[in-house]
C-alpha positions as CSV (number, residue, x, y, z in Angstrom):
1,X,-11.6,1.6,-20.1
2,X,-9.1,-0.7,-22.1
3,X,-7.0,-2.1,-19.0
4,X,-3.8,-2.0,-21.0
5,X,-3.6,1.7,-22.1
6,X,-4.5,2.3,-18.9
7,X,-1.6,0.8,-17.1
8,X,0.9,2.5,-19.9
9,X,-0.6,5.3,-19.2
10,X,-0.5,4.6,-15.2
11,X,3.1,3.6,-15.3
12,X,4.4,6.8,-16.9
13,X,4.9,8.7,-14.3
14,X,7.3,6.4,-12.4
15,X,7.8,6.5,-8.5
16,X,5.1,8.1,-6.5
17,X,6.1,8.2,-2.9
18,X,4.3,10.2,-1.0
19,X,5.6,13.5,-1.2
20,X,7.5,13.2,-4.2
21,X,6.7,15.2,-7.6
22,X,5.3,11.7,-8.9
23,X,3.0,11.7,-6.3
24,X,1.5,15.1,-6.9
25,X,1.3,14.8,-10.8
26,X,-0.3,11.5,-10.5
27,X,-3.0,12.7,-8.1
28,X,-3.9,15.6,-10.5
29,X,-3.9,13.2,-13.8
30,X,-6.7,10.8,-11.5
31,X,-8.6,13.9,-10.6
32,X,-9.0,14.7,-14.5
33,X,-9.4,11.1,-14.8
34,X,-12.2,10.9,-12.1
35,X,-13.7,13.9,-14.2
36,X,-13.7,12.2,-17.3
37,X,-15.6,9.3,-15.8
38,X,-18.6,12.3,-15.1
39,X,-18.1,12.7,-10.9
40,X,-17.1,16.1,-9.8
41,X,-13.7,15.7,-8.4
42,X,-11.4,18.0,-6.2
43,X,-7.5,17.6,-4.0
44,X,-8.1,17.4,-0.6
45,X,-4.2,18.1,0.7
46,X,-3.3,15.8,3.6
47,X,0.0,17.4,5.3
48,X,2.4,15.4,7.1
49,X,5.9,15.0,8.2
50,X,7.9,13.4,5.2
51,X,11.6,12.1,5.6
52,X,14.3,12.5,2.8
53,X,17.1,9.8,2.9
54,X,20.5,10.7,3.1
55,X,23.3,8.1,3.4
56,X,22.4,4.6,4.1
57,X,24.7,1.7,4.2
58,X,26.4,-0.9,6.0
59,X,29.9,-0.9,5.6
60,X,33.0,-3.2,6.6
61,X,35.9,-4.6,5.5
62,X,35.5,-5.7,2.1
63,X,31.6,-5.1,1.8
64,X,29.3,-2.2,1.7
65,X,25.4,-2.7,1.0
66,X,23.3,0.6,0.7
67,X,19.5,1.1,1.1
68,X,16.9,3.1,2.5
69,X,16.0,3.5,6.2
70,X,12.9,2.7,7.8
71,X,10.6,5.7,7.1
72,X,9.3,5.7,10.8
73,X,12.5,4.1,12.6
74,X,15.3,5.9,14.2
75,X,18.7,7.7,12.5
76,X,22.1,7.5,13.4
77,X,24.3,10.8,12.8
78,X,27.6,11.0,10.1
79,X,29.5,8.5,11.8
80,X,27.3,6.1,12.5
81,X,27.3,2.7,14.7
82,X,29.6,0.8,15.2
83,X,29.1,-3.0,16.6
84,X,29.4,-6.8,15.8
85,X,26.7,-8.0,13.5
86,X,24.9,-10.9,14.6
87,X,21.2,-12.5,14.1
88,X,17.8,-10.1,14.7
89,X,17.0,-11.0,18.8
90,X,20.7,-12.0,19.7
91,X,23.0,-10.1,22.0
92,X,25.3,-8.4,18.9
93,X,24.7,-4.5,18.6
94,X,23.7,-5.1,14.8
95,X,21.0,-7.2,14.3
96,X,20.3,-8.8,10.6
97,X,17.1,-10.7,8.9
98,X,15.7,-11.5,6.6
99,X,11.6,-10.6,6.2
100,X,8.7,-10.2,3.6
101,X,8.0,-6.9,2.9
102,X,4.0,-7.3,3.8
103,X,5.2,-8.2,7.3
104,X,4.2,-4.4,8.1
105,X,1.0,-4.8,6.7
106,X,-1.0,-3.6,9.9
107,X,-0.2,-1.0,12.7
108,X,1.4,-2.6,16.0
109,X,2.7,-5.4,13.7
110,X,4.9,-7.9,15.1
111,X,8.2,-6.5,14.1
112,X,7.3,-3.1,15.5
113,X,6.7,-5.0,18.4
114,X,10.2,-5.9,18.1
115,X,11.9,-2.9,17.6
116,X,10.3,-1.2,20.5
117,X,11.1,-4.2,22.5
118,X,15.5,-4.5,20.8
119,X,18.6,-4.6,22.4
120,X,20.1,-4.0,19.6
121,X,21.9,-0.3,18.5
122,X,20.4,-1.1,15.2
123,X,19.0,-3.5,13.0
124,X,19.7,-4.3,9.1
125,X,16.7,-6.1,7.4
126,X,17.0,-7.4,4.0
127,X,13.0,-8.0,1.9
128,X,12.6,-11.1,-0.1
129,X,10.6,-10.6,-3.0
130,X,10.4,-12.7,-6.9
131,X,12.7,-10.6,-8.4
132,X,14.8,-9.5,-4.9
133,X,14.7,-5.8,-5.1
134,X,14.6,-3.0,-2.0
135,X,10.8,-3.8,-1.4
136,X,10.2,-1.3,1.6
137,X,8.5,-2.2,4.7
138,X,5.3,0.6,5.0
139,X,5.7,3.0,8.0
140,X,2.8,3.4,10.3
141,X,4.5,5.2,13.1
142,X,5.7,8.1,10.9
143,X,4.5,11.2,12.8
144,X,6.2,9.5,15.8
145,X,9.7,7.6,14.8
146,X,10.7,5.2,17.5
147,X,13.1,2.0,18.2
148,X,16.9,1.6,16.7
149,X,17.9,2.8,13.0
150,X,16.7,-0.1,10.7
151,X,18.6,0.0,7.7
152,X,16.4,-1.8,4.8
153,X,18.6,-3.4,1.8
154,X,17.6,-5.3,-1.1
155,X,16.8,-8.9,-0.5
156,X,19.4,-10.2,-3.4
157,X,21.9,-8.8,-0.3
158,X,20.2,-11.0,2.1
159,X,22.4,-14.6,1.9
160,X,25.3,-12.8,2.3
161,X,24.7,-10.5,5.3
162,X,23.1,-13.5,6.9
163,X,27.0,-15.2,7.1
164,X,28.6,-12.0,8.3
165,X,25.8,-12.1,11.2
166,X,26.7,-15.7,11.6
167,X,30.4,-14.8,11.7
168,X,30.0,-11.8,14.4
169,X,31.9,-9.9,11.8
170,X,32.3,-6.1,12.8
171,X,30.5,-3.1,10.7
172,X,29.2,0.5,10.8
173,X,25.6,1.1,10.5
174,X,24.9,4.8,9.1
175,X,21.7,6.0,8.3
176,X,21.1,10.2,8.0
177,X,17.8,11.8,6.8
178,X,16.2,14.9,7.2
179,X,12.4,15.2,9.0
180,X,10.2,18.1,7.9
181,X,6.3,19.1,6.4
182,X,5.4,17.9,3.3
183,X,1.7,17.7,1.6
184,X,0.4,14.8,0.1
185,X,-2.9,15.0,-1.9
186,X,-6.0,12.1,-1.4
187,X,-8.8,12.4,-4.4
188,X,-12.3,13.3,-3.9
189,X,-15.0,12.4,-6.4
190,X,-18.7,12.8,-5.8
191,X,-21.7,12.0,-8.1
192,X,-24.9,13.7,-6.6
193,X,-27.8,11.5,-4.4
194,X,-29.3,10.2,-1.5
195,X,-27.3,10.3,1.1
196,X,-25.4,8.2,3.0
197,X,-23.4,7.8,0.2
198,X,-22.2,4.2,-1.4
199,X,-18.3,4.8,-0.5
200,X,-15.5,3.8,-3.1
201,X,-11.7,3.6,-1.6
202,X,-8.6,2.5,-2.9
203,X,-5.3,3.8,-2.0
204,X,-2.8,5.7,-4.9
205,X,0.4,6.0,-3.4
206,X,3.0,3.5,-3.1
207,X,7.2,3.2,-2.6
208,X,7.9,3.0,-6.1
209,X,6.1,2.7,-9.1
210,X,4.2,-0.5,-7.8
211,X,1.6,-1.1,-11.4
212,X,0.4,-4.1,-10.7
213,X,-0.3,-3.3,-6.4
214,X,-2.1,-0.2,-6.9
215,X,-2.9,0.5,-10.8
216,X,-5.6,-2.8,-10.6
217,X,-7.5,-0.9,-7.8
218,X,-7.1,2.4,-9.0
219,X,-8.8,1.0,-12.5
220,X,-11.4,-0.5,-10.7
221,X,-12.5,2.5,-8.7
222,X,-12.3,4.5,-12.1
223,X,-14.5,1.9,-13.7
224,X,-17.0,1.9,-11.0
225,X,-16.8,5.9,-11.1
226,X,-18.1,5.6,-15.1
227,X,-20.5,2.7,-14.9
228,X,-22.4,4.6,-11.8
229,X,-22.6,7.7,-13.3
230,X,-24.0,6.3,-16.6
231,X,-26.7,4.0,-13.8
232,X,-29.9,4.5,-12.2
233,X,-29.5,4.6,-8.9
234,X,-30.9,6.2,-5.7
235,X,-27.6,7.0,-3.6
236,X,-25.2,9.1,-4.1
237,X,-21.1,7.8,-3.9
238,X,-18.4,9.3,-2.9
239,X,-14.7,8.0,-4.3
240,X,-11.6,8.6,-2.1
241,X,-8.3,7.8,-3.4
242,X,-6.0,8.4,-0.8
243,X,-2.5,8.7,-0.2
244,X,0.2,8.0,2.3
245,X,-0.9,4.4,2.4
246,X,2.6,3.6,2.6
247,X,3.3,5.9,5.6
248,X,0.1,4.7,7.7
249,X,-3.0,5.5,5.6
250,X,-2.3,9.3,6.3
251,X,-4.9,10.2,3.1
252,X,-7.6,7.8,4.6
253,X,-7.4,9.0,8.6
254,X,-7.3,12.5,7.7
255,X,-10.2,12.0,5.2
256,X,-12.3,10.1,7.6
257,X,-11.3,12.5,10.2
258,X,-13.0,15.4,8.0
259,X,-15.7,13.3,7.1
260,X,-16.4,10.5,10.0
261,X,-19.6,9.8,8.4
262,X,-18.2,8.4,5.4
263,X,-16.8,5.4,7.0
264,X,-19.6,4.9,10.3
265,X,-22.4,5.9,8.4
266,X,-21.9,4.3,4.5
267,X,-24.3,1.7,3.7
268,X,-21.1,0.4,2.3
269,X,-17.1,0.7,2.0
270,X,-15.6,-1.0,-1.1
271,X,-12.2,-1.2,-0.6
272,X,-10.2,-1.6,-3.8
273,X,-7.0,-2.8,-2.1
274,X,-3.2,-4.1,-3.3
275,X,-2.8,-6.2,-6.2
276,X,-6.3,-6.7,-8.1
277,X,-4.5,-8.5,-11.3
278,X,-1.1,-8.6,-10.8
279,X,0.3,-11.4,-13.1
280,X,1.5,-14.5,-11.9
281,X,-0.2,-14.8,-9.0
282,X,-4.2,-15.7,-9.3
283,X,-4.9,-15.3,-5.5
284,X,-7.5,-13.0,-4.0
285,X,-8.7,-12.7,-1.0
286,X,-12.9,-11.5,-0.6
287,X,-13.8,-9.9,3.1
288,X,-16.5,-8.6,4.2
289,X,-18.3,-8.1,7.7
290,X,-21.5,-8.0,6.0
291,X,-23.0,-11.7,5.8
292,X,-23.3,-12.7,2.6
293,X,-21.8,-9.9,0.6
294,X,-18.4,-11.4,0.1
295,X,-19.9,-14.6,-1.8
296,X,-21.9,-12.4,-3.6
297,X,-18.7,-10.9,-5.3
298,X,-17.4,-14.1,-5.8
299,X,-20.2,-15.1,-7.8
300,X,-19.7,-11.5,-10.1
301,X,-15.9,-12.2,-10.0
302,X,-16.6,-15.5,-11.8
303,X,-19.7,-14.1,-13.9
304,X,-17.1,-11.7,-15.4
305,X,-14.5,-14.0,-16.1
306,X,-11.9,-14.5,-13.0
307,X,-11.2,-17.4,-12.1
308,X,-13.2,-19.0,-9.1
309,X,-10.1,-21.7,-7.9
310,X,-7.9,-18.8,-6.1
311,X,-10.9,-16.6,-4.3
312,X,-10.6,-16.7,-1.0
313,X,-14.4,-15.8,0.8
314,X,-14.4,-14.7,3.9
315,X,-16.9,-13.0,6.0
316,X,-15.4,-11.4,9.2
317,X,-11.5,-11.9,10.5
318,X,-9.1,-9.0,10.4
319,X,-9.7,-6.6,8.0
320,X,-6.1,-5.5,5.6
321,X,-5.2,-2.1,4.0
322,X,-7.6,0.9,4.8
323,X,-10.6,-1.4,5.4
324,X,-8.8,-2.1,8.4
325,X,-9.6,1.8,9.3
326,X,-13.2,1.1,8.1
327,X,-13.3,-1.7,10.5
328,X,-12.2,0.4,13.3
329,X,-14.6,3.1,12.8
330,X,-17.4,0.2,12.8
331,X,-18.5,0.5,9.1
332,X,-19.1,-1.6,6.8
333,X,-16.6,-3.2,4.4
334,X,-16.3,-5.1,1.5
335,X,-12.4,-5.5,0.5
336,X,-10.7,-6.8,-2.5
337,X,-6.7,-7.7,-1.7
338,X,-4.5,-9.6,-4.2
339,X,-1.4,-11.2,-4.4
340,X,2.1,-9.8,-6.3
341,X,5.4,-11.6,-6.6
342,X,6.9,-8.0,-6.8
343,X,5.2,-6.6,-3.7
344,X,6.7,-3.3,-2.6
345,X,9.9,-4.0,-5.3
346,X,10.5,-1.4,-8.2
347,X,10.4,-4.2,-10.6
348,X,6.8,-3.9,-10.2
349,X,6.4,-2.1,-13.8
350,X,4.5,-2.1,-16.7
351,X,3.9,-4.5,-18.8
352,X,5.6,-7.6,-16.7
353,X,3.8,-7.6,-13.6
354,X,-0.1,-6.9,-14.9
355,X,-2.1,-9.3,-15.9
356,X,-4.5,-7.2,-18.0
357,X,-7.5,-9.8,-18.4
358,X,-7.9,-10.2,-14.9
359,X,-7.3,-6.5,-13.8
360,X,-10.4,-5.9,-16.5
361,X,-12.4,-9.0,-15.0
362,X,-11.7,-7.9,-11.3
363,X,-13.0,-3.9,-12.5
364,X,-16.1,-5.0,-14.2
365,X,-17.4,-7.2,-11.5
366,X,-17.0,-4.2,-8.8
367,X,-18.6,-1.7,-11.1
368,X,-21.7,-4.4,-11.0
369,X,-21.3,-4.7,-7.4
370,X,-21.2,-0.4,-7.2
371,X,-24.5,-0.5,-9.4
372,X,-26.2,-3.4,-6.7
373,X,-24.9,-1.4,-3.7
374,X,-26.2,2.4,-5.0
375,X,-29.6,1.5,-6.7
């Protein structure tokens, strides 16, 4: 595939949040996709409770800063709270910080920790990223909303809500939504042999666009798809491209769920995680809990042109993303997970944030590493 229509071509359809009408018309254009690389392919629909934003600001005298709320965090109703500002942990109704927008990365993370744990009535959080835009925090409680509102701004907003907090300056705090069922859609591709099956997973949905944090995996996984197809190879694969990763790996539990054996029984899980090739940023972390494997991609990494400086090869540790669910089921993993100065931020958009000659590099050497795994 040439990695830089690909993007275009990725990028066009804008925002696809779980839920939205981005979401569903990009998981039908990867099923066709998937199809064109010669697997069968089908939707598997993955329900769930999805929230839709009302108003959500800050407001006092002289300032007003608008976001989003946190997707799996409380509401307030029309008018709001009312309270002091002051810094996140101190005694003030309205706690503010500032935080990275992977800090949500993994369930029972520590802010969570901290919410369910707050004084406060609620909390305003502002995400630092490169280019400072509303970078999201992902939502793995969203079936069961608990702690204060959180009121998520962008992190350009962050300096200045910092010295109302210091100042104890006085606000309201609304944040409205509406809770009800949704569908989401995961993608299923199969080509036919033995079984278990050599398992493929990458996730497809994100807050906004996000090119460079899912389109790299998401080209790798269709890569693979191709150059298996076109291979020898005793074992058959099975490619899930799930969604909801944003909202607690809905697409990957419920697939597993249907399907246990797929994660407990694979010979092996390559997970195609966030950021493979996003520019400016070389970083990329190699895990596996099989011993071995995860210098073994290293060395196809470099044999197909990445750089070898900014891998990082681990075996074993704390599995990101949805290996983290493969881990938990007690399969076996290998995961790919870059790094992206836009993380989570809308400014994540073709062609600024994608370095194309890596995304291609990182996509042959896992289609090599497919071929090894299902011959």
């Amino acid at each position: 595939m040439n990695p830089a229509a690909f993007f275009a071509d990725y990028d066009a359809f804008g925002e696809r949040r779980t839920g939205s009408e981005g979401d569903l018309a990009a998981a039908a254009w990867l099923r066709d996709q998937a199809e064109a690389m010669g697997a069968e392919a089908r939707l598997l629909d993955a329900p769930f409770t999805r929230l839709t934003p009302g108003r959500a600001a800050l407001e006092g005298t002289g300032f007003s800063f608008e976001g989003l709320p946190l997707f799996d965090g409380g509401l307030t109703g029309e008018d709001g709270i009312a309270g002091v500002l002051g810094p996140l942990g101190s005694d003030a109704p309205i706690g503010v910080a500032e935080m990275d927008p992977a800090a949500a990365s993994l369930p029972g993370n520590a802010f969570a920790r901290a919410r369910a744990e707050s004084r406060h009535a609620g909390i305003v959080i502002a995400l630092r990223t490169k280019p400072d835009g509303l970078a999201p925090l992902n939502a793995h409680d969203v079936e069961t909303p608990f702690g204060p509102p959180v009121l998520q701004v962008a992190g350009r907003d962050g300096a200045r809500l910092l010295e109302l907090a210091e100042a104890g300056i006085a606000a309201r705090l609304v944040l409205t939504g509406r809770r009800g069922p949704s569908v989401s859609q995961s993608v299923r591709a199969e080509l036919p042999g033995s079984a278990p099956p050599l398992v493929l997973l990458t996730p497809r949905t994100s807050w906004w666009t996000s090119t460079a944090e899912r389109g790299g995996g998401i080209l790798a996984w269709l890569t693979a798809l191709k150059a298996l197809a076109a291979a020898p190879r005793g074992r058959g694969v099975v490619g899930l491209a799930t969604c909801g990763h944003e909202l607690g790996h809905i697409g990957a539990h419920q697939a597993f769920a249907a399907e246990p054996h797929l994660a407990a029984g694979a010979p092996l899980v390559i997970h195609l995680g966030a950021n493979l090739g996003a520019a400016e940023d070389e970083r990329l972390t190699v895990r596996s809990n099989v011993p071995g494997l995860a210098d073994r991609m290293a060395a196809l990494l470099k044999a197909a042109g990445h750089p070898r400086a900014p891998l990082e090869v681990v075996t074993g540790g704390k599995a990101n993303g949805e290996a983290h669910e493969i881990e938990e089921r007690g399969g076996h993993y290998l995961s790919l997970i870059g790094k992206n100065p836009w993380f989570h931020a809308p400014e994540d958009r073709w062609p600024v944030s994608v370095d194309c000659g890596r995304a291609g590099s990182i996509a042959r050497a896992v289609a090599a590493m497919a071929i090894e795994a299902a011959g």
